[in-house]
C-alpha positions in Angstrom: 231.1 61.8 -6.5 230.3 65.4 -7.2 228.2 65.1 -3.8 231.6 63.9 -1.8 233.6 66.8 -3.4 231.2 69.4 -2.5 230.9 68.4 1.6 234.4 68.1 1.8 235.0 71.6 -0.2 232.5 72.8 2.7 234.2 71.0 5.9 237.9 72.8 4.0 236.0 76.2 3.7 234.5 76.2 7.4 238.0 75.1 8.8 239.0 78.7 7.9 236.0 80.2 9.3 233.5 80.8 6.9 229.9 79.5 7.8 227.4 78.2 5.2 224.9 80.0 3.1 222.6 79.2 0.7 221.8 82.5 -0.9 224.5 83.9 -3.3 224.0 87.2 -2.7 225.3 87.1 1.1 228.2 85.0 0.0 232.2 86.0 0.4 233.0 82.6 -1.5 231.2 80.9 -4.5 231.9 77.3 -5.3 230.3 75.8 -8.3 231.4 72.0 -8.8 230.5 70.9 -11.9 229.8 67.8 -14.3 230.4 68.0 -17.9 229.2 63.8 -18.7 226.3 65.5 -20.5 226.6 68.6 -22.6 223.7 69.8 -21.4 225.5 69.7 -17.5 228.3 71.9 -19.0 226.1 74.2 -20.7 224.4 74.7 -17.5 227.5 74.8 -14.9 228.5 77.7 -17.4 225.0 79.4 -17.8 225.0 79.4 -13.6 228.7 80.5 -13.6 227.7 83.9 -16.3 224.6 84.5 -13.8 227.2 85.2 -11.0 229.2 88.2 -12.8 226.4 90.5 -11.6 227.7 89.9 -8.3 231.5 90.1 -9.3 230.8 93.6 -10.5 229.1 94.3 -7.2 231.4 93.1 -4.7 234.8 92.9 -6.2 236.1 91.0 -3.2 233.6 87.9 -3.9 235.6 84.7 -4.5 234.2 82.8 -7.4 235.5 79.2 -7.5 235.1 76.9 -10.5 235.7 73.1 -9.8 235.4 69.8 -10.7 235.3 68.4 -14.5 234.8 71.1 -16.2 238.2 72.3 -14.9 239.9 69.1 -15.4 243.1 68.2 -14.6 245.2 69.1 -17.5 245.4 72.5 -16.7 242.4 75.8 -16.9 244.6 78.1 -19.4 241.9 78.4 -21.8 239.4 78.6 -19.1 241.1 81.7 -17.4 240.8 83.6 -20.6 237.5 82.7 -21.2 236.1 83.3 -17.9 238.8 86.1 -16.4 236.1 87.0 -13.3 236.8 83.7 -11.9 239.3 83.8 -9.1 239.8 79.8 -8.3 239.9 77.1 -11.1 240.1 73.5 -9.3 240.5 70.2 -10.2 237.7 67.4 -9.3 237.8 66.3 -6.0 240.7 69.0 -4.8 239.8 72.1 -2.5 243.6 72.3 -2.2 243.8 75.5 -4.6 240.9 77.4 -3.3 242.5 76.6 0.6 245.6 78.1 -1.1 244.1 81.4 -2.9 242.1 81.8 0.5 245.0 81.4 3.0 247.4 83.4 1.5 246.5 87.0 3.2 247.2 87.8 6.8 243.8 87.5 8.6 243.4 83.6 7.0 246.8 82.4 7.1 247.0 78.6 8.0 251.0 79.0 9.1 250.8 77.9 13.2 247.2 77.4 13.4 245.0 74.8 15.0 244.0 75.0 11.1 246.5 74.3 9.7 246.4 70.9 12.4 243.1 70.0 11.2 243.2 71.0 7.4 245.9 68.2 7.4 244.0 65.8 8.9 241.3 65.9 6.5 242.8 62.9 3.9 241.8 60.9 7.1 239.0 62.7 8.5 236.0 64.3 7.4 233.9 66.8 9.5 230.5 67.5 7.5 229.7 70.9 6.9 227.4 72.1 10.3 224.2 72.3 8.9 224.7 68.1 7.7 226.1 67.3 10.8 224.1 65.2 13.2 220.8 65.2 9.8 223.2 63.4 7.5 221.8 59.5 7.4 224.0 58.7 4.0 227.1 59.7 2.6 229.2 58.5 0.0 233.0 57.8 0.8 235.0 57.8 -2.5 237.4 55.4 -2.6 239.0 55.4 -6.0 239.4 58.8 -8.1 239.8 58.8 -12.0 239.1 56.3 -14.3 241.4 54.0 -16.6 239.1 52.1 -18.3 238.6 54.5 -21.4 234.8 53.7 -22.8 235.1 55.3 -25.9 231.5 57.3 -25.0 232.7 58.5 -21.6 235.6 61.5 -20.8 235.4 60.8 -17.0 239.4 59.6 -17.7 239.9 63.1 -19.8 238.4 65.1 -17.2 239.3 63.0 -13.7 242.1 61.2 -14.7 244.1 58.3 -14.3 242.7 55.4 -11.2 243.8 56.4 -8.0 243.0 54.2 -5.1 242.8 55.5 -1.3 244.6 54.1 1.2 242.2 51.5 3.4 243.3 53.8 6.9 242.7 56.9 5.1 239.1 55.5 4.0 237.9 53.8 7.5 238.6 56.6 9.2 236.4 58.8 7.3 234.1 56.5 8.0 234.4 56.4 11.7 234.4 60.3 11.5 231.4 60.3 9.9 229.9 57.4 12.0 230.4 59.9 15.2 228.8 62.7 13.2 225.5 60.1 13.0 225.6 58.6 9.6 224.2 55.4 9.7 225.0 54.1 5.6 227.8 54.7 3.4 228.2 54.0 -0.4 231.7 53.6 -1.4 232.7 55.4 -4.9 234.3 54.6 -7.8 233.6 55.5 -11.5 234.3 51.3 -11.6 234.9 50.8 -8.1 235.3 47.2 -8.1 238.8 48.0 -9.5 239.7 49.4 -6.1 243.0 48.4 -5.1 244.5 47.3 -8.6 247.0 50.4 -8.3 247.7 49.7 -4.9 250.8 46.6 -4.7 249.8 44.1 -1.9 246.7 46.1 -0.9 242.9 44.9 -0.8 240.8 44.8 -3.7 236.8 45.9 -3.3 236.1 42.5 -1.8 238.8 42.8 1.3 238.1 46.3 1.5 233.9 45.6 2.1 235.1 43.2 5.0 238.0 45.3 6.6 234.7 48.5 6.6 232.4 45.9 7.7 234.3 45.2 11.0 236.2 48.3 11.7 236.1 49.1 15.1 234.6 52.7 15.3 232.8 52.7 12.7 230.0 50.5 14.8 227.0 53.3 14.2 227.5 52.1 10.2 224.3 50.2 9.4 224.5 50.1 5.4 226.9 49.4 3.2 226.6 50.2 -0.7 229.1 50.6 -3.3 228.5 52.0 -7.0 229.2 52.0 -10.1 230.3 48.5 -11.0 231.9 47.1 -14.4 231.4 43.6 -16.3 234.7 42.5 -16.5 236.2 43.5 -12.7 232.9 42.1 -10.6 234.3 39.1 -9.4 233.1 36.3 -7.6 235.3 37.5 -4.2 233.2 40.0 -4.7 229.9 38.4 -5.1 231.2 36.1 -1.9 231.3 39.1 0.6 228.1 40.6 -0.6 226.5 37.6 0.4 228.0 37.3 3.5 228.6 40.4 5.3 224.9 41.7 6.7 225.5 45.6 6.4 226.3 45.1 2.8 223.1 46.0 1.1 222.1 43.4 -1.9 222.5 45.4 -4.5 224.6 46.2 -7.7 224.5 48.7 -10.5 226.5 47.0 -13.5 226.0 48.5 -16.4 225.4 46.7 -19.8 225.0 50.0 -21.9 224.1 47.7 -24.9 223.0 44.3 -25.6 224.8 44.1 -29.1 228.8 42.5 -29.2 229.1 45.0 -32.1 228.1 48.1 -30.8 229.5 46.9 -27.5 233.0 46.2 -28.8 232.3 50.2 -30.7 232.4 51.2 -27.1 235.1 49.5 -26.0 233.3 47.7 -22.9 235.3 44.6 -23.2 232.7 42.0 -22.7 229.9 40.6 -24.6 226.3 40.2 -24.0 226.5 36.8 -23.5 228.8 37.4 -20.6 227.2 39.6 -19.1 224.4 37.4 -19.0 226.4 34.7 -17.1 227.5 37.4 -14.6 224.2 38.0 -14.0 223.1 34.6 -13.3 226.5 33.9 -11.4 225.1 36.3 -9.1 221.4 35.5 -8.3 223.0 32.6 -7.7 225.5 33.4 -5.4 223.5 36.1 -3.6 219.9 35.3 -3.8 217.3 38.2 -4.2 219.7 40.5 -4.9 218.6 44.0 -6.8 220.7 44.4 -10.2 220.0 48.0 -12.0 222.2 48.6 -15.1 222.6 51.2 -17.6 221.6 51.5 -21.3 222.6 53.9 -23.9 220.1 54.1 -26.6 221.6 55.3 -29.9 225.1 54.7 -29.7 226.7 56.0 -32.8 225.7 53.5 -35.9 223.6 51.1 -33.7 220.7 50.1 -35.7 217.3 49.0 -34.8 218.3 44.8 -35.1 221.4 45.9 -32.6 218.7 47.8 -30.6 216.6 44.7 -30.6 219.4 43.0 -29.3 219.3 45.3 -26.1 216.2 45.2 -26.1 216.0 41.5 -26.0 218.4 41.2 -23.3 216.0 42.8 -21.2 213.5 41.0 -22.0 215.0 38.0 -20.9 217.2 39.3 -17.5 214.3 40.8 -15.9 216.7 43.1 -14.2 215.2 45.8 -11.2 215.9 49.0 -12.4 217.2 50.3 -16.0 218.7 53.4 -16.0 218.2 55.8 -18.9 217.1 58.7 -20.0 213.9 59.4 -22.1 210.4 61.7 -22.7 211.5 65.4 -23.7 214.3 65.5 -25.7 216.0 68.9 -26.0 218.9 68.9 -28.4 221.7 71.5 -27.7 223.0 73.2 -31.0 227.4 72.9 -30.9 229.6 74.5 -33.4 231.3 73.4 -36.3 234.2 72.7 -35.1 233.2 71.1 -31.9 231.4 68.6 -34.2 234.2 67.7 -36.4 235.8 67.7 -33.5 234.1 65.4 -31.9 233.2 63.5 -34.7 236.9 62.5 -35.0 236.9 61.2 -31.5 234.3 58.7 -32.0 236.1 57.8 -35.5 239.7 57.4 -33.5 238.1 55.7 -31.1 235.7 53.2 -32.6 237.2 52.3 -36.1 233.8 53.2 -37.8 233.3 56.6 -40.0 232.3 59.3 -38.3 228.9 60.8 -38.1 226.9 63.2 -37.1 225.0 63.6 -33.9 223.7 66.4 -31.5 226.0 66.4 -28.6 223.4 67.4 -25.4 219.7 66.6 -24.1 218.0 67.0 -21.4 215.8 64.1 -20.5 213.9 63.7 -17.3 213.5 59.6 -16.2 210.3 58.4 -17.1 211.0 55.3 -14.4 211.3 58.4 -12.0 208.2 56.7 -10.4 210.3 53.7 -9.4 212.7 56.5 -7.6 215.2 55.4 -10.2 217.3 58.8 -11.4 219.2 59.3 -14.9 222.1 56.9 -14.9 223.2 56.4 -18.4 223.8 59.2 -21.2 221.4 59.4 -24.6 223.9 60.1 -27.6 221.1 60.8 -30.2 222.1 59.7 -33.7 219.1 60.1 -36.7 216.0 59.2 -34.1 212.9 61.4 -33.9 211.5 61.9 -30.7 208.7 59.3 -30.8 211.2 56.9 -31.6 213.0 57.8 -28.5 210.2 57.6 -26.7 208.9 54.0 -28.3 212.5 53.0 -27.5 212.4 53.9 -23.9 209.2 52.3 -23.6 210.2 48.8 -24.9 213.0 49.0 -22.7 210.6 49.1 -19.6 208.3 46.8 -20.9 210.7 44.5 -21.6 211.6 44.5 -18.0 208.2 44.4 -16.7 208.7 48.2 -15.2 205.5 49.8 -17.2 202.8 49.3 -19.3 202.6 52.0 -22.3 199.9 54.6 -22.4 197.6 54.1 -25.4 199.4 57.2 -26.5 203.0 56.1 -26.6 204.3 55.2 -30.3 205.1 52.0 -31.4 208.3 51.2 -32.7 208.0 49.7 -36.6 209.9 46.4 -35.6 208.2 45.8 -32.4 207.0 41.9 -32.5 
């Protein structure tokens, strides 16, 4: 999603003239859009952002824009008085307020402009930055913004807020725009973007909107069709149905189980239960034969204990999905304060019914399936496990799915049969 945010950000910021530049120091306008679904992502958007005040003492004039979820949309009050050398806080997926500060002096002003035309076109339209255009061979198209479906490990709804669908003309003609600009696949975004349309009275859900993309006229140069992330409980068999039977849709779906225990999965309020999930997985290899399944796994969850691992781990065992996404090897814990701990703490107490406890809040953990060109999908919330139990962990989990055979170094986990 970040990716989608950032070219459009781009195609807003060379509509008023400015060209592209990937050294800092030459830049009039900084943009950092960041992610905060790890702590380790935030500590790093604002470890990057304190790098730039060198250049703010330099050239006062530089524009330093801070977007995306670290911003929010609940307001940047605090934010301004922590970081006053910022000029532009923006929401996720909004260049609006940086457009604004930009436009407002003489030289830039978008008032009876050819501009001002084609700034408002942009809902519709998307022209890729230059140096993508005519290179680009995939893009991702979102097509629902926000999240409603409040998993209690997740503050994409916090941070993004509420579902917002986009209009089916507003999202086929992005993609003939950036069919004419020589993309050839597309991946259709949602943070659970099979509920597409459920906001939207009378409109398409996922499954209309794959076929009305499928066929649109202009949009011919559109080889491949994906769409990520997918959720249990929306993935219907419509959905299944048009998968099967539209040829540019590509076979494959990322639906995440995140645990294999109806405890720990009820903790995180995923609303489905292991054994359902395993009848929606054999609903679709039935429907749409060879397709690819990947899901996502969350090792850890806050009072999971080994028999609930072994349930996840079991589950694997037995589905023999394609990819599982997860993050293991080096684990760096990042220390947080008190208060953000108790603080925390009392979220996943509110929000799961079980005591609170204690956990480090941010790791960084290279994929050890990065071999299998598979990247870090799910997040590690570490509870009282050492690193080689991680690591065992993460092992089991791709033996279990016939991904890797151990190294004779790798630790075994105590329970292992």
């Amino acid at each position: 999603m970040n990716v989608a945010d950032s070219q459009r950000v781009g195609s807003s910021l060379e509509h008023l003239g400015y060209t592209f530049t990937d050294k800092a120091e030459e830049a009039d306008v900084i943009v950092l859009n960041t992610c905060v679904v790890r702590q380790s992502a935030e500590d790093k958007a604002l470890g990057r952002l304190s790098s730039l005040l060198p250049l703010k003492r330099q050239n006062p004039n530089l524009v330093i824009n801070l977007m995306g979820c670290l911003v929010g949309v609940r307001g940047a009050e605090k934010l301004r008085q922590k970081l006053p050398y910022v000029d532009v806080f923006s929401p996720p997926s909004d260049p609006g307020p940086l457009v604004s500060y930009l436009s407002q002096g003489e030289i830039r002003s978008l008032e009876n402009s050819e501009t001002t035309r084609r700034f408002l076109m942009m809902d519709e339209e998307l022209i890729l930055p230059r140096h993508e255009r005519g290179h680009l061979v995939s893009a991702h198209v979102p097509v629902v913004y926000g999240c409603s479906h409040a998993c209690t490990f997740c503050i994409i709804p916090f941070r993004r807020g509420i579902e917002r669908s986009r209009s089916v003309g507003d999202i086929v003609a992005e993609i003939r725009s950036l069919a004419a600009q020589g993309v050839k696949e597309i991946t259709l975004l949602g943070q659970i973007v099979d509920r597409y349309g459920k906001d939207i009275p009378d409109g398409p859900n996922l499954a209309g909107l794959l076929r009305v993309v499928h066929d649109a006229p202009g949009a011919e140069g559109i080889e491949r069709i994906r769409f990520l992330t997918s959720h249990p409980n929306y993935f219907g068999e419509d959905l299944m149905d048009a998968v099967a039977e539209l040829p540019k849709v590509m076979p494959h779906i990322e639906v995440p189980i995140q645990a294999g225990d109806d405890e720990v999965l009820g903790n995180m309020k995923r609303g489905y239960t292991q054994q359902e999930y395993r009848a929606l997985v054999e609903k679709i290899r039935l429907k749409i034969p060879g397709c690819s399944i990947a899901t996502d796994i969350i090792v850890g969850f806050p009072g999971e204990t080994e028999e609930q691992f072994m349930q996840t781990y079991h589950v694997l065992a037995d589905l023999k999905l394609d990819a599982i996404l997860y993050p293991l090897q080096k684990i760096l814990p990042v220390p947080i304060t008190a208060d953000d701990q108790t603080e925390r703490n009392g979220t996943l107490s509110n929000g799961t019914g079980f005591p609170a406890v204690t956990f480090q809040a941010g790791f960084s953990a290279p994929s050890a399936s990065a071999s299998l060109g598979v990247p870090v999908g799910a997040e590690l919330l570490g509870l009282d496990f050492t690193e080689d139990t991680l690591l065992a962990y993460a092992y089991a989990f791709e033996q279990a799915a016939g991904v890797r055979k151990p190294p004779p170094s790798t630790p075994a986990l105590p329970h292992e049969p």
